[in-house]
Residue, then its C-alpha position, 0 to 999 in steps of 0.5 A: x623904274x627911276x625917274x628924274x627929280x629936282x636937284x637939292x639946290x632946285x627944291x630949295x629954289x622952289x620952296x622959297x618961290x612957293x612960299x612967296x607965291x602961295x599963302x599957307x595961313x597956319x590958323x587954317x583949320x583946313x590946312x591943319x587937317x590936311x597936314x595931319x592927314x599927310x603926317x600920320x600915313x605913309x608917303x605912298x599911301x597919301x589920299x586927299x578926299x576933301x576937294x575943298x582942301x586940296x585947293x592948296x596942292x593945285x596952287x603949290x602946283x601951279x607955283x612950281x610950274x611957274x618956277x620951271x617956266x622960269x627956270x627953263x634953262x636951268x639944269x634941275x633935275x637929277x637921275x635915278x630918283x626914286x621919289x616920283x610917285x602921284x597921289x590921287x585926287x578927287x580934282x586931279x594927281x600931285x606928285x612928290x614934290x608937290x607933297x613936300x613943299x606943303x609939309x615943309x612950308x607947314x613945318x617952317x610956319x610952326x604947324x607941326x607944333x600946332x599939331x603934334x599931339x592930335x597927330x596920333x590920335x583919332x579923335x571922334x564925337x559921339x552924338x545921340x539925341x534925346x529919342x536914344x536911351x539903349x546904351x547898349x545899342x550905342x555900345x554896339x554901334x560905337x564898337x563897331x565903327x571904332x574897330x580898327x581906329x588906334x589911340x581913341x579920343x572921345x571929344x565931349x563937351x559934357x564933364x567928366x561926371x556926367x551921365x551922358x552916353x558919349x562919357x559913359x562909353x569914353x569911361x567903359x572903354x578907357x578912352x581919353x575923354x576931351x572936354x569942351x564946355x557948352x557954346x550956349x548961345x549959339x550952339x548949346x542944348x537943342x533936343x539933347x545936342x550939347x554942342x560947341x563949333x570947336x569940337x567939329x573942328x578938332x574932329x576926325x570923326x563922327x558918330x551919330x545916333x539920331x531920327x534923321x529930322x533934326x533940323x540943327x543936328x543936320x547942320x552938324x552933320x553938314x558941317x562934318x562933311x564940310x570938313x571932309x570928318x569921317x561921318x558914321x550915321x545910324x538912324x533909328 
């Protein structure tokens, strides 16, 4: 079935009220996680699970539909178009309009450029407290969540020669190893979890090896969550 779009004059018209309208800040670590997410799948297979970033759409949303309010005698759309397809929300649908005006508003403020080279790669922090000394059983669970995941980046803020576990397995399975140096005072060294804020941030995902008590090592995980990473949490 082909439905209406918006002619190329209108989606122009559009993309400079949007722009006008909506601020994008390109320093946004939420902004540069949903761009990444919607550059690295196909357009049909595009899913937003964190609601926090999703705010975003709702405000393109609402910007176009501003602009239609204003443009109602506009001739503005055109037949046979292929391209109007929703995408699924935890707070509602966008459509495919609503999809490209946030990727090309992103890719007029250089965030493509900010983002390109982590694009193909899963980039993933693997944490195992103090209690963990199985490397074999870290092995095992590491392997198992990382099964399907292409182009792995282990993010480490111990040095390359180090004896920590996340190293050790990044070196066993050829993986490219990010290091980031140790935030001491604020988030370094608390019961075997070196730590730096940056890394959660440039995260896609999270492997955890833990008791489950941990006061500070919950914050990591809270803050995982709070940037919709993909969390991996074992017990033990």
């Amino acid at each position: 079935m082909k439905y209406k779009e918006y002619s190329e004059e209108a989606y122009q018209s559009i993309l400079s009220y949007v722009m006008k309208s909506v601020e994008i800040d390109e320093n946004d670590p939420y902004i540069k996680r949903l761009y990444i997410s919607a550059a690295r799948v196909p357009k049909f297979s595009i899913e937003y699970s964190c609601e926090d970033i999703s705010h975003i759409m709702l405000k393109i949303e609402k910007a176009v539909w501003a602009w239609e309010k204003e443009n109602t005698e506009g001739d503005f759309f055109v037949d046979g178009g292929e391209n109007w397809w929703m995408v699924k929300n935890q707070v509602g649908t966008f459509t495919y309009t609503t999809n490209r005006l946030f990727m090309d508003i992103c890719d007029i403020k250089g965030i493509k450029e900010l983002v390109k080279d982590v694009i193909d790669k899963y980039r993933v922090i693997i944490l195992a407290n103090r209690y963990v000394s199985d490397y074999e059983l870290l092995q095992e669970y590491c392997d198992y969540y990382l099964r399907k995941k292409k182009n792995i980046v282990v993010i480490s803020c111990h040095s390359s020669d180090s004896d920590a576990l996340d190293v050790r397995y990044a070196q066993d399975r050829g993986y490219e190893l990010d290091i980031y140096p140790v935030d001491h005072e604020t988030n370094g060294g608390f019961d075997g979890f070196d730590y730096n804020s940056q890394m959660i941030v440039n995260a896609d995902g999270l492997i955890v090896l833990w008791d489950g008590f941990n006061r500070k090592v919950k914050n990591v995980i809270e803050k995982a969550w709070e940037y919709d990473i993909e969390l991996y949490e074992f017990k033990i």
